[in-house]
C-alpha positions in Angstrom: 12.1 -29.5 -8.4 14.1 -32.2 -6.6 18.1 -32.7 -7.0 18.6 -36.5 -5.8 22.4 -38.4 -5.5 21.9 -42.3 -5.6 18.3 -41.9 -5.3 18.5 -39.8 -2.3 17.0 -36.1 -2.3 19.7 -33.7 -1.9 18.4 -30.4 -2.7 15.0 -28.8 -3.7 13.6 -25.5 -5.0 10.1 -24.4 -5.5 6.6 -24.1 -3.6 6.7 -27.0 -1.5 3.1 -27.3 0.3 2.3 -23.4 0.3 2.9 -20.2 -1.4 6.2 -19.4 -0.4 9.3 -20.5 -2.8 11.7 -21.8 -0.8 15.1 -23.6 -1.6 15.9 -26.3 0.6 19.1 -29.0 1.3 19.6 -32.1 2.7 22.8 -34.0 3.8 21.1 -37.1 4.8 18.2 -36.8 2.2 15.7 -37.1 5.3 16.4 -34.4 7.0 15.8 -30.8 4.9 16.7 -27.4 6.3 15.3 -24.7 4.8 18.0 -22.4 2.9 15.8 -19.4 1.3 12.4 -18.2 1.6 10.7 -15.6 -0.7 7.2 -14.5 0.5 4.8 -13.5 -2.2 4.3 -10.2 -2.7 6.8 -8.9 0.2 9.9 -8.3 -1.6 11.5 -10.1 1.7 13.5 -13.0 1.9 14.6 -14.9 4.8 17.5 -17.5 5.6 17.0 -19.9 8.5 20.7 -20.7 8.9 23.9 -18.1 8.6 25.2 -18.6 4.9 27.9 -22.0 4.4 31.4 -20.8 5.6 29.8 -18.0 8.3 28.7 -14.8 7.4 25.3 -13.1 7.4 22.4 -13.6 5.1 19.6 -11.0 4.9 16.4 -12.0 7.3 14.5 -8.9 6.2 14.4 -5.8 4.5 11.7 -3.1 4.4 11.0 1.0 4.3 7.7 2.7 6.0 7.4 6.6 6.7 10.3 6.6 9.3 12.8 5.5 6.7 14.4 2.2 5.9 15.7 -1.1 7.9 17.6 -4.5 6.9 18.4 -7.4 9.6 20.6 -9.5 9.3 20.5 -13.6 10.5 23.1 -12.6 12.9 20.9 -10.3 14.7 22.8 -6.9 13.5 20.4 -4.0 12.3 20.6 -1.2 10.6 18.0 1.5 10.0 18.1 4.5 8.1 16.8 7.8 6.7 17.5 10.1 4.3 16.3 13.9 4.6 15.0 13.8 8.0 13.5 17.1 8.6 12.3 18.7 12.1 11.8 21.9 11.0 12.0 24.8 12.9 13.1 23.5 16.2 16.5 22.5 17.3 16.0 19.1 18.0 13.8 16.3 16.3 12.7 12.7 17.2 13.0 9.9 14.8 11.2 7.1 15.2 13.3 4.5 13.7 11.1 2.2 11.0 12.1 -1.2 12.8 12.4 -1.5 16.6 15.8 -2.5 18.4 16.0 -5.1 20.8 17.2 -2.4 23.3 18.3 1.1 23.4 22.2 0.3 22.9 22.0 1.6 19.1 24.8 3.5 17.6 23.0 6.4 16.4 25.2 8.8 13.6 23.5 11.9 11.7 24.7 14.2 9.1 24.0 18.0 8.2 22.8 18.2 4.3 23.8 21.2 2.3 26.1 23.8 3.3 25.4 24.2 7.3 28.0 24.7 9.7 26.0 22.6 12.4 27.4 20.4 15.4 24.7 17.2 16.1 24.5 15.1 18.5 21.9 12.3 19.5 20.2 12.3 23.4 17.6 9.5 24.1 18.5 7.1 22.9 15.5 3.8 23.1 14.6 1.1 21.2 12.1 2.9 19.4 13.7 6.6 19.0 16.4 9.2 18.8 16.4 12.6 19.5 18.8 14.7 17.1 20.1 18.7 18.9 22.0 20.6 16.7 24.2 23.4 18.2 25.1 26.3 15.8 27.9 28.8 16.0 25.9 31.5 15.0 23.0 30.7 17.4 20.7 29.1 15.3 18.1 27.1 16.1 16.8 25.1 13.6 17.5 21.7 12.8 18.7 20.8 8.9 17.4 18.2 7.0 19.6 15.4 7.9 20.6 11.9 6.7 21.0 9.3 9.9 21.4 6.3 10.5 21.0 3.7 13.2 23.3 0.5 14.1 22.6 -2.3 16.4 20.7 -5.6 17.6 17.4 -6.8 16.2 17.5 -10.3 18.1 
């Protein structure tokens, strides 16, 4: 579908020479940049350019084994998981379910249930974190955990 002003396209929404819908806009109506892009079957959109007024728009979204991930078109990430388990160890390695672009991730975890537990996060990559939970009791294992990952896709 094509919007036109004076005979000039100006906007246009649809699948425009492949299976991708896609809304795109033109000031000039010669010149199109592409706004949105749904992929079939993905459940992922993309936005080539930040949203009108600044912002961030969604570039992707997606979930696998390791937990969850959305980027963002200004290059932020975030990943995430909820339950994490290592059990019976004291410390556990999550592989996060989208890379980093380097190992500066803010990395944050939280004890479920009632444990009195102290976590904190060693090794930090691009690809991984490694939870250790201190106890003041002296135990040893590591409770199912929600965490969560900040930082820089692109």
């Amino acid at each position: 579908v094509l919007f036109q002003t004076g005979f000039s396209g100006r906007a246009e929404f649809g699948l425009t020479g492949d299976d991708d819908f896609s809304v795109k806009l033109s000031a000039d109506g010669s010149t199109w940049v592409e706004a949105l892009r749904l992929a079939p079957g993905d459940e992922v959109y993309s936005t080539s350019n930040p949203p009108p007024g600044g912002g961030s728009g969604v570039a992707e979204s997606g979930s696998n084994a390791n937990g969850e991930y959305i980027r963002f078109t200004d290059g932020t990430q975030m990943c995430w998981k909820n339950d994490f388990v290592a059990a019976g160890s004291s410390a556990g390695v999550w592989t996060f379910p989208a890379p980093f672009v380097d190992a500066n991730a803010a990395v944050t975890a939280t004890a479920l249930g009632a444990f009195a537990r102290f976590i904190t996060m060693t090794g930090v990559t691009a690809t991984t974190a490694t939870l250790n939970t201190y106890t003041q009791d002296g135990g040893t294992e590591l409770p199912d955990t929600s965490i969560m990952a900040l930082g820089r896709w692109s």
